[in-house]
C-alpha positions, 0 to 999 in steps of 0.5 A, spaced: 523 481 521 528 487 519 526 492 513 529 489 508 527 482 509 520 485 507 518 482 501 512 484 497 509 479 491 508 481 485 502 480 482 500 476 475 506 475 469 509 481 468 510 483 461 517 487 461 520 484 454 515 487 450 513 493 447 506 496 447 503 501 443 499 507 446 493 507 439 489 504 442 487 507 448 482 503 454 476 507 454 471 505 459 468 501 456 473 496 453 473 493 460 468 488 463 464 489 469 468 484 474 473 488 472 470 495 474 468 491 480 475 489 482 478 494 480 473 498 486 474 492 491 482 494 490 480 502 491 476 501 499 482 496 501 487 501 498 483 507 502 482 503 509 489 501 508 491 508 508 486 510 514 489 504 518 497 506 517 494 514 519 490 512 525 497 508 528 501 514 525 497 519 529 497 514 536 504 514 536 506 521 534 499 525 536 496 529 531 489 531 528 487 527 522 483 532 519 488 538 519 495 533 518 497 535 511 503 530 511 502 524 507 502 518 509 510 516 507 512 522 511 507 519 517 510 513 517 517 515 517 516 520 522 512 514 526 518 511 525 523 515 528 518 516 534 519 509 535 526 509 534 526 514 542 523 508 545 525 503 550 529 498 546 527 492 551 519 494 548 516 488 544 511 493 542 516 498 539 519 493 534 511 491 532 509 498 530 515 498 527 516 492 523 509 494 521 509 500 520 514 498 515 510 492 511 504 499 511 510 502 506 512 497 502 505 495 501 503 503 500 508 504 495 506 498 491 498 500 491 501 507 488 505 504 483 498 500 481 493 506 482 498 511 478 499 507 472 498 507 465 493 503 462 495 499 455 493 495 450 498 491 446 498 491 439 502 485 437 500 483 430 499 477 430 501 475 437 496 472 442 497 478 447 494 483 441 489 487 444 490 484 451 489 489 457 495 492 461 497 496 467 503 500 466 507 502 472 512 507 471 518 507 474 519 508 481 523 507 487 528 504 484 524 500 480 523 500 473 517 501 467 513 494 468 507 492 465 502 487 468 495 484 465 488 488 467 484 483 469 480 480 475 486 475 477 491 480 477 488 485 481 484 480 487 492 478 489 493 486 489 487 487 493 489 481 497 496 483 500 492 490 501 487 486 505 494 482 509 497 489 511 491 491 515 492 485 519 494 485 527 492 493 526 488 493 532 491 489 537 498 493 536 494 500 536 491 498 543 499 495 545 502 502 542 496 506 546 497 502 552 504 503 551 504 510 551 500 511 557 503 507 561 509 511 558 506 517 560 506 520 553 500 524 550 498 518 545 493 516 551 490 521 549 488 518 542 483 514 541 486 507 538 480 504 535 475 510 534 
């Protein structure tokens, strides 16, 4: 799979045909328990996401996790460019590789949900007056987007965050035996802890 055949589904209707006003703004209370919840359901899978990218990031290209200021974008693209060193016949290279890339693309959406702006519509009248929303900012070529605060809508984002760690550790064994085998110095890093 090449890189622009990664595909992220966006979650839940996505209002960009509205005009919301910021008068209202979400207080803590103002939104449910379950909401909460979710919300922190969608936070843990985001972290572990992240923790997973970095810990493959630092098998191929060695470095301490505690002292690596780079974030994680820049992690991955320097994984990447490791990768792009070894041998082109490795079926390993081009699975660290596809998904490292599919890592991004998810980090990329978490950020956009993590950073955005809460809303409430007031529409006067319309049956979407009061309803909750996440504002996404503009942001890799994407433009402001609006998507509703709910259960449903973060659980399909929890859930392609949960998606992207999968195969995690088999491919940090193959890359760690790769390297090796290789004789690089990510044997020396634990791949699974």
């Amino acid at each position: 799979m090449s890189t622009s055949e990664i595909v992220i589904e966006e979650s839940g209707p996505v209002r960009d045909d509205v005009t919301a006003s910021y008068d209202r703004p979400v207080g803590d209370d103002d939104l449910p328990a379950e909401v909460f919840a979710e919300l922190g359901r969608v936070t843990w899978a985001a972290i572990l996401l992240e923790d997973y990218t970095e810990s493959l990031c630092s098998i191929i290209q060695p470095a301490d996790p505690r002292t690596d200021k780079r974030s994680v974008g820049r992690k991955i693209k320097d994984a990447q460019q490791v990768l792009r060193g070894w041998p082109v016949s490795s079926p390993t290279r081009d699975a660290a590789a596809t998904w490292l890339e599919r890592a991004r693309a998810v980090i990329e959406r978490r950020n956009a949900a993590l950073h955005a702006t809460p809303v409430v519509l007031s529409l006067r009248g319309h049956p979407d007056d009061g309803q909750q929303y996440l504002g996404e900012m503009p942001r890799a070529g994407r433009s402001y987007r609006q998507w509703p605060l709910r259960v449903e809508t973060l659980s399909e984002l929890r859930s392609v965050l949960i998606d992207a760690r999968s195969g995690w550790r088999e491919l940090a064994i193959a890359v760690h035996t790769e390297g090796r085998w290789r004789g690089e110095s990510s044997a020396t890093t634990d791949p699974v802890g």
